[in-house]
N, C-alpha and C positions, 0 to 999 in steps of 0.2 A: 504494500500500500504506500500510494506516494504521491504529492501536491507540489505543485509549483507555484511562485508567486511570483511578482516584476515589484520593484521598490525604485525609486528615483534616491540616491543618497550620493548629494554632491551639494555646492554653496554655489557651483557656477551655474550661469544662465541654461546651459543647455551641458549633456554630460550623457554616458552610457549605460544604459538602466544596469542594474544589479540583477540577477537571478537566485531566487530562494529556496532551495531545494527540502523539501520535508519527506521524513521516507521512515521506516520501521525497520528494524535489523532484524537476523535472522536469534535474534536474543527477546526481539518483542519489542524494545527500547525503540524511542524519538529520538530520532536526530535529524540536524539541522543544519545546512552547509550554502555557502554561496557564493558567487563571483559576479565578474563581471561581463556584461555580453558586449557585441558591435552595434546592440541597435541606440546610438543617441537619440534624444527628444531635448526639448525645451523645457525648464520648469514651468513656464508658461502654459504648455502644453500639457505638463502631466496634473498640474493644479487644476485647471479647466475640462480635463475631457470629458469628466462625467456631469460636468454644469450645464444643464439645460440650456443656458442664455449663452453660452458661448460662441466664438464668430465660427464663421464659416471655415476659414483655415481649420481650424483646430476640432473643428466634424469632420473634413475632407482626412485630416490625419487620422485621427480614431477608428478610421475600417483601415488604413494601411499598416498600422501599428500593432494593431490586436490583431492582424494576419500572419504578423510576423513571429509574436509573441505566441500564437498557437502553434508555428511548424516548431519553434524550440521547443515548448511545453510538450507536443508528441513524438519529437526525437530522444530529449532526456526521459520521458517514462516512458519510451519503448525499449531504450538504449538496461533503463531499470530492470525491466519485468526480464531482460537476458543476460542480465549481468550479477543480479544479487546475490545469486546461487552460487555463485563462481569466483567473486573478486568482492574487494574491499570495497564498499561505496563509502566515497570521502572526497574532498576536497579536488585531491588531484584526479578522484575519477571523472567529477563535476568538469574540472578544465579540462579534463581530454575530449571529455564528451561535446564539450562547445566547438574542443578545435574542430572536433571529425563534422561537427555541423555545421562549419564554415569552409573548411577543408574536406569534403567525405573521398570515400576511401572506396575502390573498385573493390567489387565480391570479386572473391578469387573463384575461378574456376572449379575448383577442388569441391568449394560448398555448395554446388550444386549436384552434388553424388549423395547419397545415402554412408555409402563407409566414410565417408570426413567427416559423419557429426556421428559416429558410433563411436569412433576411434579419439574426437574428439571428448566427449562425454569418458570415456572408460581411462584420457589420460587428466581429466581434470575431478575425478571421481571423489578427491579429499574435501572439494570446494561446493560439489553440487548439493542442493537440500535435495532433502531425500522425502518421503510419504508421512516419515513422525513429524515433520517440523521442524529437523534437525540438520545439521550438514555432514553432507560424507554416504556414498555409498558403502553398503557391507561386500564383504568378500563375494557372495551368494549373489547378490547383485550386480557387480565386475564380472563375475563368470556369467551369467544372462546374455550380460553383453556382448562380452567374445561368441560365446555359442552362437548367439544370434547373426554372427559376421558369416559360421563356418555353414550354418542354415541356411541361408540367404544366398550364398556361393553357390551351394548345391540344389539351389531351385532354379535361378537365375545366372547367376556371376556376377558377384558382390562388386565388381569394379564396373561394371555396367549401367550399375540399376543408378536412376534419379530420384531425386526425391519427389517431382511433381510426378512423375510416373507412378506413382504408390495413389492410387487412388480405391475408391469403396470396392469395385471387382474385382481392381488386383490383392487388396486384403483377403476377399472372399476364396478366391481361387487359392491363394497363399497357405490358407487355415485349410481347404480340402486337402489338396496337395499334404499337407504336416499328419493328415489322418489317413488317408489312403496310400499314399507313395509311401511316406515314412512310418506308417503304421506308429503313430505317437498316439496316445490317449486323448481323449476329447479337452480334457481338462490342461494335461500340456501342451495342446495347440495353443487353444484361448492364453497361455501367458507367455507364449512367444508371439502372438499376434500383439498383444498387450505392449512387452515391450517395446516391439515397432513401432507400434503409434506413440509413444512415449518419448522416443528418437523423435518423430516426425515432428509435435508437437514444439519441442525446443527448436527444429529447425525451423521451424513456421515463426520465430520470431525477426530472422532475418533473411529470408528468402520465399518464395513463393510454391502454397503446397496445394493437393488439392481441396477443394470447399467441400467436396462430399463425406470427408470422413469421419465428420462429427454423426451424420447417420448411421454409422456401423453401430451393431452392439452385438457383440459374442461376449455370452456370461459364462460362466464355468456352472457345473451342476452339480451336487451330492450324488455319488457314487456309495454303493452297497460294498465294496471290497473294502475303500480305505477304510469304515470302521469296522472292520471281521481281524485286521492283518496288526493285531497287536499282539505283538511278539514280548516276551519277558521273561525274568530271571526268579521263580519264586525264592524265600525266603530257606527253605531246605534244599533247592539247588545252589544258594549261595552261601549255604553250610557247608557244601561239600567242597565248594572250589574254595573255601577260606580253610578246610583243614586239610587239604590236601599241599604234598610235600612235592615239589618240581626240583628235577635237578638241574635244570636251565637259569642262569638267572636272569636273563631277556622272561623268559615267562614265568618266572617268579616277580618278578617288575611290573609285567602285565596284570598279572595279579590283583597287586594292591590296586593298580588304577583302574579293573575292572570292578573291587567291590566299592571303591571310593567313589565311582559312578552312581554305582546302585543306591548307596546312603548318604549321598550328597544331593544327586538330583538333576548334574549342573550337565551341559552341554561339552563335544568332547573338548574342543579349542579351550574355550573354561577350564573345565576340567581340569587341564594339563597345563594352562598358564595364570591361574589363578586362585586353585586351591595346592598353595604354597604356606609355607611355614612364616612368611610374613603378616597373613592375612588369616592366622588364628590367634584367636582373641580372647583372654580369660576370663571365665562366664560362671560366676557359685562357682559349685565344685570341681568344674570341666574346663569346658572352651565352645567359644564359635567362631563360624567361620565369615568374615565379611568382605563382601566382594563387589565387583561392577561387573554383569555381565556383559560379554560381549554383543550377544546381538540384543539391539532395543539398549541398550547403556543400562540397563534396570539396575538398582542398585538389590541387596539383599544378603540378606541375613540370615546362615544354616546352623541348625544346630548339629554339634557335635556328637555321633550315636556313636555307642560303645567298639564298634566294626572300625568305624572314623580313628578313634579315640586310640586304640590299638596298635593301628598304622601310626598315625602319628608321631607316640611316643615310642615308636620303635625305627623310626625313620620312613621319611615320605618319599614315596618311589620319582627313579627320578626321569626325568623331562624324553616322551617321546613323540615324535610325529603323530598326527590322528591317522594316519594312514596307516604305518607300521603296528598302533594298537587298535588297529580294525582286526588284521592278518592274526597279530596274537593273542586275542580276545577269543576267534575261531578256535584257535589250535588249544591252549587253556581247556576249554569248554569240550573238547573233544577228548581230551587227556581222561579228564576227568569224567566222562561219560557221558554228555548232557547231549544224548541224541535220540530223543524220540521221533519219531516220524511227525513232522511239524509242516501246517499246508502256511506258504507266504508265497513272498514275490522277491526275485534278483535279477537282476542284470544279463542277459545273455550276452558273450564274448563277442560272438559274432552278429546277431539282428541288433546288438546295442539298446535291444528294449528289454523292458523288464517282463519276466515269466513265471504265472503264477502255477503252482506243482507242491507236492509234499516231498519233504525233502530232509535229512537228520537237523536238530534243532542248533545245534551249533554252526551250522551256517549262516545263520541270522543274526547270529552275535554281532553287534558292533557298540561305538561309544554313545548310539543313540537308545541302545537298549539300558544301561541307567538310569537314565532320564524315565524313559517310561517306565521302568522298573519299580522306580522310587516311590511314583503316584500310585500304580495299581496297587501294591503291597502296603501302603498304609492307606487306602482308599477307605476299609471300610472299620479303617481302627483309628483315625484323626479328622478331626474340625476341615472340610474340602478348605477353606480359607486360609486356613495352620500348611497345607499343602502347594498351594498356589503362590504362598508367601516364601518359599525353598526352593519352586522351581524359577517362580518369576511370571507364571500365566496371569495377564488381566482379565482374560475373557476364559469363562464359564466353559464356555461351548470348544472353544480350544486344547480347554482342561483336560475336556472327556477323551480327546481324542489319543488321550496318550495311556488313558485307564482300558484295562481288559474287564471288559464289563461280559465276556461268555460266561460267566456262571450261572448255575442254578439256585440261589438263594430265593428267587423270588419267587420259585417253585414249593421251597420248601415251606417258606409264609403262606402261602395260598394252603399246602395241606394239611399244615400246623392248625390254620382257621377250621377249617372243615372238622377235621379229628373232633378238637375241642367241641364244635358246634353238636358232630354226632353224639359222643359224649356225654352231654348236657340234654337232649333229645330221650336218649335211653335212661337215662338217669330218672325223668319225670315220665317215664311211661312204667318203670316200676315201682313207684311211686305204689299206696294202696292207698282204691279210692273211700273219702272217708261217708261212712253213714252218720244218718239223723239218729238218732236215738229219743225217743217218744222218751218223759218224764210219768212214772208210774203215780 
């Protein structure tokens, strides 16, 4: 959000209006910057132009003035709304912005392609705001982006494609193509169309795109697998990988960061770069653990469980790739036996889609399975609030998605009622029913 005004501040007769820049940081804060522009007037002129009685001259100026004063006011908040995201707005961004509107500058060539504002975007990704409000894309978000280049290549030829070319058919076509050719799910098309238009949109504030594309709308829909395909670690299979003895010390390493998953809560990059020995904290009798997580910056506060507690004081494993303790989270878990016949989804080598099969339960292992691990396993023994507060979930519905809710307890309440009810039923039908008895 941002405002411009024109001030006359000069003693001389005639002088260079001032421009007043008002604008909101990516912090929420007012601020307020200004200079000076080329357009002179007269004090004469800037006292009189809104006076009715004023002469002739000084009406003739009033449309030539305020036309001038609208092309600056539309180039500095156009120049705003592509630039906040990205760079300092300040003083010298205010006089650069006047030069290039006195001086403007040829579009390079380059920016009318699609890959210059991907490439663009993916190398200024520290500076862009992001969907919270905040600046800076996530890891998860840079990789979208490359994908998106390697996507686009093998539809078209990323060095080809324009960006007025991107119009509402060729998204349409784009999204069949991501579902039939590439055989991707419904749902990861919609956010590789997503991010395209999300590219497009940013270019569209310095270049020319098409007007159709605000009528697309591809939604994503609720699917029946993602809530079946929760995978986890119960509390007795996380008995046995915590007393079991490995003679490797790569997966004795794994180990601990596999059950520090489970009773932390935290995501694997977390995980492993922030539940450190710096960031336990002495709490009554124990400790906790307090941390900023990495994705969403959420702050939060774990308690230390005895499994925690154990590691700790015996030394915190130390620092691996999430990738390397993907691999030995599997191998761990397989050691140690944890392979029942388990139906999920992975990754094919070759289609590079995911395929969904039963398959031994240790293949599923990774550092996402803590996370969900943590929630299922206290789901129905803690406050869901007490649990949302460890992981970092705000939303409710997000929550669930990470709890194994296949059980049967709510089988066993429905026949626990009944029983009882029958119970109660037989109970007053042998009952004896009672007589009058006539007074003699």
């Amino acid at each position: 959000m941002a405002t411009v005004n024109f001030l006359y501040r000069s003693i001389k007769k005639s002088a260079p209006l001032t421009v007043r820049f008002l604008f909101r940081d990516t912090q929420s804060r007012d601020n307020v910057i200004s200079c000076k522009t080329k357009l002179e007037v007269t004090r004469n002129y800037w006292d009189n132009k809104d006076n009715r009685k004023a002469d002739g001259l000084v009406k003739n100026l009033k449309v030539e003035i305020e036309e001038k004063q609208l092309k600056i006011e539309e180039h500095l908040l156009n120049a705003y709304d592509n630039d906040f995201e990205i760079t300092e707005i300040d003083k010298n961004w205010l006089d650069q912005q006047l030069n290039l509107f006195y001086n403007p500058k040829q579009t390079s060539a380059k920016a009318f392609h699609l890959k210059y504002w991907i490439d663009y975007t993916i190398k200024n990704a520290k500076n862009v705001r992001n969907g919270k409000g905040t600046v800076g894309l996530s890891y998860h978000t840079i990789k979208a982006y490359k994908d998106l280049i390697n996507v686009i290549d093998r539809y078209k030829g990323i060095e080809s494609v324009k960006v007025i070319s991107i119009n509402k058919d060729w998204m349409l076509d784009f999204f069949e193509w991501l579902k039939i050719d590439q055989n991707y799910s419904y749902n990861t098309a919609v956010k590789k169309v997503s991010v395209l238009k999300a590219i497009i949109s940013k270019a569209s504030r310095q270049i020319e795109t098409s007007k159709d594309l605000d009528k697309l709308e591809i939604r994503s829909v609720d699917t029946y697998e993602d809530d079946t395909d929760v995978i986890i670690l119960s509390f007795k299979e996380l008995d046995r990988i915590r007393s079991f003895k490995f003679e490797s010390e790569s997966l004795d390493n794994a180990r601990k960061w596999l059950l520090l998953a489970c009773y932390t809560g935290q995501r694997g990059e977390a995980l492993t770069t922030r539940v450190i020995e710096d960031n336990f904290k002495p709490y009554k009798d124990g400790y906790k653990i307090e941390l900023k997580q990495i994705k969403g910056s959420k702050k939060v506060t774990i308690p230390v469980l005895p499994v925690t507690k154990e590691i700790y004081e015996n030394g915190l494993p130390y620092k691996v790739s999430t990738q390397k303790l993907n691999k030995h989270f599997k191998s761990v878990c397989k050691l140690v036996g944890i392979d029942t016949p388990t139906i999920g989804k992975l990754m094919d080598k070759e289609t590079k889609r995911n395929v969904k099969k039963s398959r031994p339960k240790y293949m599923y292992i990774s550092t996402h399975t803590g996370r969900r691990s943590f929630a299922s396993n206290h789901f129905d023994k803690m406050p869901h609030q007490s649990i949302m507060k460890v992981t970092g979930h705000t939303k409710y519905s997000t929550f669930m998605k990470y709890v194994q809710k296949d059980n049967d307890d709510h089988i066993d309440t429905f026949n626990e009622y009944y029983t009882l009810l029958e119970s109660k039923n037989k109970l007053e039908e042998t009952k004896a029913p009672l007589k009058i008895v006539k007074r003699a």
